[in-house]
C-alpha positions as CSV (number, residue, x, y, z in Angstrom):
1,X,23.0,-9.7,-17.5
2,X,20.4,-10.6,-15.2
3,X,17.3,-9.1,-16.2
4,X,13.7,-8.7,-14.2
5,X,10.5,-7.6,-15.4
6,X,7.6,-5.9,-12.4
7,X,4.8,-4.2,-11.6
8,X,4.2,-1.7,-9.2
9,X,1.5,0.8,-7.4
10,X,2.7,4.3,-6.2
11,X,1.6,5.7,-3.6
12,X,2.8,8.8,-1.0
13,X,1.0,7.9,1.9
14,X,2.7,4.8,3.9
15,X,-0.2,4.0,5.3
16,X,-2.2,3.5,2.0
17,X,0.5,1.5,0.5
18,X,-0.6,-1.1,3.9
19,X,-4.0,-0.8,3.3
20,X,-3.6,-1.7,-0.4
21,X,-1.3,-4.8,0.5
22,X,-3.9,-6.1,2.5
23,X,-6.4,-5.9,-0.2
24,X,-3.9,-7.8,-2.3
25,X,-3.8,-10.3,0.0
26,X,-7.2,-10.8,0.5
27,X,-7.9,-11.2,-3.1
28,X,-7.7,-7.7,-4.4
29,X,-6.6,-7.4,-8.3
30,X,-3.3,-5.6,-8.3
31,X,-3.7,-4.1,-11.8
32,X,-7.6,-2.9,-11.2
33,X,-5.5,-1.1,-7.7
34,X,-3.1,0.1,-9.7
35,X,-5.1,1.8,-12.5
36,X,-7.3,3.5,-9.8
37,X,-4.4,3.9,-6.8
38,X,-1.0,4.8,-8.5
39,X,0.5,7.7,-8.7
40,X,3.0,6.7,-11.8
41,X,1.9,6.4,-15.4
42,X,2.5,2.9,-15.4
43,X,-1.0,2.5,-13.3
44,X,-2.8,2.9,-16.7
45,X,-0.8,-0.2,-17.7
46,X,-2.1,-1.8,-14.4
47,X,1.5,-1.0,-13.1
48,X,3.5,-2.8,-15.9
49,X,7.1,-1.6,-15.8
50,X,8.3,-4.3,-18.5
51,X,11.5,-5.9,-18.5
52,X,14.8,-3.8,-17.3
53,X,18.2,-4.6,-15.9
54,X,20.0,-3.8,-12.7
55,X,20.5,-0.2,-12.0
56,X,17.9,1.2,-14.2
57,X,15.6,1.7,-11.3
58,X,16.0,3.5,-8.0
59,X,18.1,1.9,-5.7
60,X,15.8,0.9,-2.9
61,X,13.7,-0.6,-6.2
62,X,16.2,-2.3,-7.4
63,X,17.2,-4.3,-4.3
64,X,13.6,-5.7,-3.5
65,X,13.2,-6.6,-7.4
66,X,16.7,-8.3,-7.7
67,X,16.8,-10.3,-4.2
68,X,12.8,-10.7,-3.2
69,X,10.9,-13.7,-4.5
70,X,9.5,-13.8,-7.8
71,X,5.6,-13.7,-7.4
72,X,5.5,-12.0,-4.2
73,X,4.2,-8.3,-3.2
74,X,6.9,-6.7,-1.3
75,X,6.4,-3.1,0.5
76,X,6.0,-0.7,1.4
77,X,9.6,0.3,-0.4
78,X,10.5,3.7,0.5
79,X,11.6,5.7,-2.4
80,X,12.2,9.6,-3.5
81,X,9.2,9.3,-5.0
82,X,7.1,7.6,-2.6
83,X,5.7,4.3,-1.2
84,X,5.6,1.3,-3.7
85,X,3.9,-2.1,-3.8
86,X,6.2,-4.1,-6.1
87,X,5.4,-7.4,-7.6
88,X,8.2,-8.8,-9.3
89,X,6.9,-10.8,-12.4
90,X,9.9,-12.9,-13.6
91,X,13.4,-12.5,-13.3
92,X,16.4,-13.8,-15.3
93,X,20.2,-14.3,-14.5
């Protein structure tokens, strides 16, 4: 079973979600954004999710974790529950 693990920052604003990307990008500390920016528990965690398979997430989650590139931050991903920078960690087949 392939398995990935990922991080991510919540957001509900689209907008924010770019702005936040940028600041990734130009050197920002994912985890410090996510403690202080996301809206999900796993900001304390600096946006851990830990290790899960396919279909435990969302489906629009799922796709970008299982197909994007491993060490990239991918978003804004549209979800039920809001905007998300995700950045998948490691992923095993």
């Amino acid at each position: 079973m392939t398995t990935a693990s990922a991080r991510h920052i919540l957001v509900n604003d689209e907008q924010q979600c770019i702005d936040l990307k940028t600041e990734i990008e130009q050197g920002g500390d994912f985890a410090e954004l996510a403690k202080t920016h996301s809206q999900c528990p796993s900001g304390q965690r600096g946006g851990d999710l830990g290790s899960f398979g396919r279909g435990q997430m969302v489906k629009e989650f799922d796709e970008v974790v299982f197909s994007g590139d491993v060490g990239q931050v991918h978003g804004p991903v549209q979800t039920q529950f809001g905007y998300h920078l995700i950045e998948i960690t490691e992923r095993e087949d």
